[in-house]
VEXDREN-2710 file (C-alpha; in Angstrom, 1 decimal):
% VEXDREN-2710
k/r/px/py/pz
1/UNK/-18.5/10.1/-9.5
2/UNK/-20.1/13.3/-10.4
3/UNK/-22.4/13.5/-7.2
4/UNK/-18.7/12.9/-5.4
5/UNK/-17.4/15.9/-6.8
6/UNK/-20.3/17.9/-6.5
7/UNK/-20.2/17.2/-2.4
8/UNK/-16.6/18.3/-2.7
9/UNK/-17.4/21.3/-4.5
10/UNK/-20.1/22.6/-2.1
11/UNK/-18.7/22.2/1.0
12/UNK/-14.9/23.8/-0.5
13/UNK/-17.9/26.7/-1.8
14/UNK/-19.7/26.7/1.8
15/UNK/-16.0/26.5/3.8
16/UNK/-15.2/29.7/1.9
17/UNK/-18.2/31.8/2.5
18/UNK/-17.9/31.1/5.7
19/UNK/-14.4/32.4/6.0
20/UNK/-15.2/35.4/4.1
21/UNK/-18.5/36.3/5.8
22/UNK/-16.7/35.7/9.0
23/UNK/-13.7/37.9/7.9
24/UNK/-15.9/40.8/6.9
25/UNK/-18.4/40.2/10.5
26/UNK/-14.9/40.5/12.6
27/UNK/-14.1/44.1/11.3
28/UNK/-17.1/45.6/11.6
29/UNK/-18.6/43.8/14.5
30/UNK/-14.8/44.1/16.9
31/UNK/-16.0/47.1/18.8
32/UNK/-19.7/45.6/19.6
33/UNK/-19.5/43.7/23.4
34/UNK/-21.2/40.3/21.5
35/UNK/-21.0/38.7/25.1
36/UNK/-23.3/40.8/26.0
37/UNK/-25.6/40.5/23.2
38/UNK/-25.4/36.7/23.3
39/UNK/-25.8/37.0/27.0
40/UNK/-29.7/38.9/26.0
41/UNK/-30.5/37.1/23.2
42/UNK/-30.4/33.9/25.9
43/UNK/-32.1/35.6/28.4
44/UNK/-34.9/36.6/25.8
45/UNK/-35.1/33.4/23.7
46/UNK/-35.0/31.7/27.3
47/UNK/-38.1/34.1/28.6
48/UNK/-40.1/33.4/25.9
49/UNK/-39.8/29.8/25.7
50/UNK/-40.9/29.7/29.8
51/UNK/-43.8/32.1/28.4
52/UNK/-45.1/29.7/25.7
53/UNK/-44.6/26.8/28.2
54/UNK/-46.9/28.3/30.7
55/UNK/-49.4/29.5/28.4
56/UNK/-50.7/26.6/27.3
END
C-alpha cells in the first residue's frame, strides 16, 4: 500500500511543478516568437543528424 501512495504522491508532486514551472515560463517567455525558435531548433537538430548520417 505504501508503494501505491508513493506513485500517487509523485506524480500529484510532478503534476504541480509542472504547472508552476509552466506558469512562471508563460510570463517571461510571452513576448519571445517560440515558433520561431522551435522552427530553428528543428532545422538545426535536423542538420546535424543528416551530418552525422553522412559522416560515417
Amino acid at each position: 500500500m505504501a508503494g501505491f501512495w508513493g506513485g500517487v504522491f509523485s506524480l500529484v508532486a510532478s503534476t504541480a511543478i509542472a504547472v508552476l514551472l509552466g506558469t512562471f515560463a508563460s510570463r517571461f517567455l510571452a513576448d519571445i516568437p517560440l515558433k520561431l525558435i522551435a522552427g530553428i531548433g528543428f532545422i538545426a537538430i535536423g542538420g546535424y543528424s543528416i551530418f552525422e548520417h553522412f559522416k560515417g
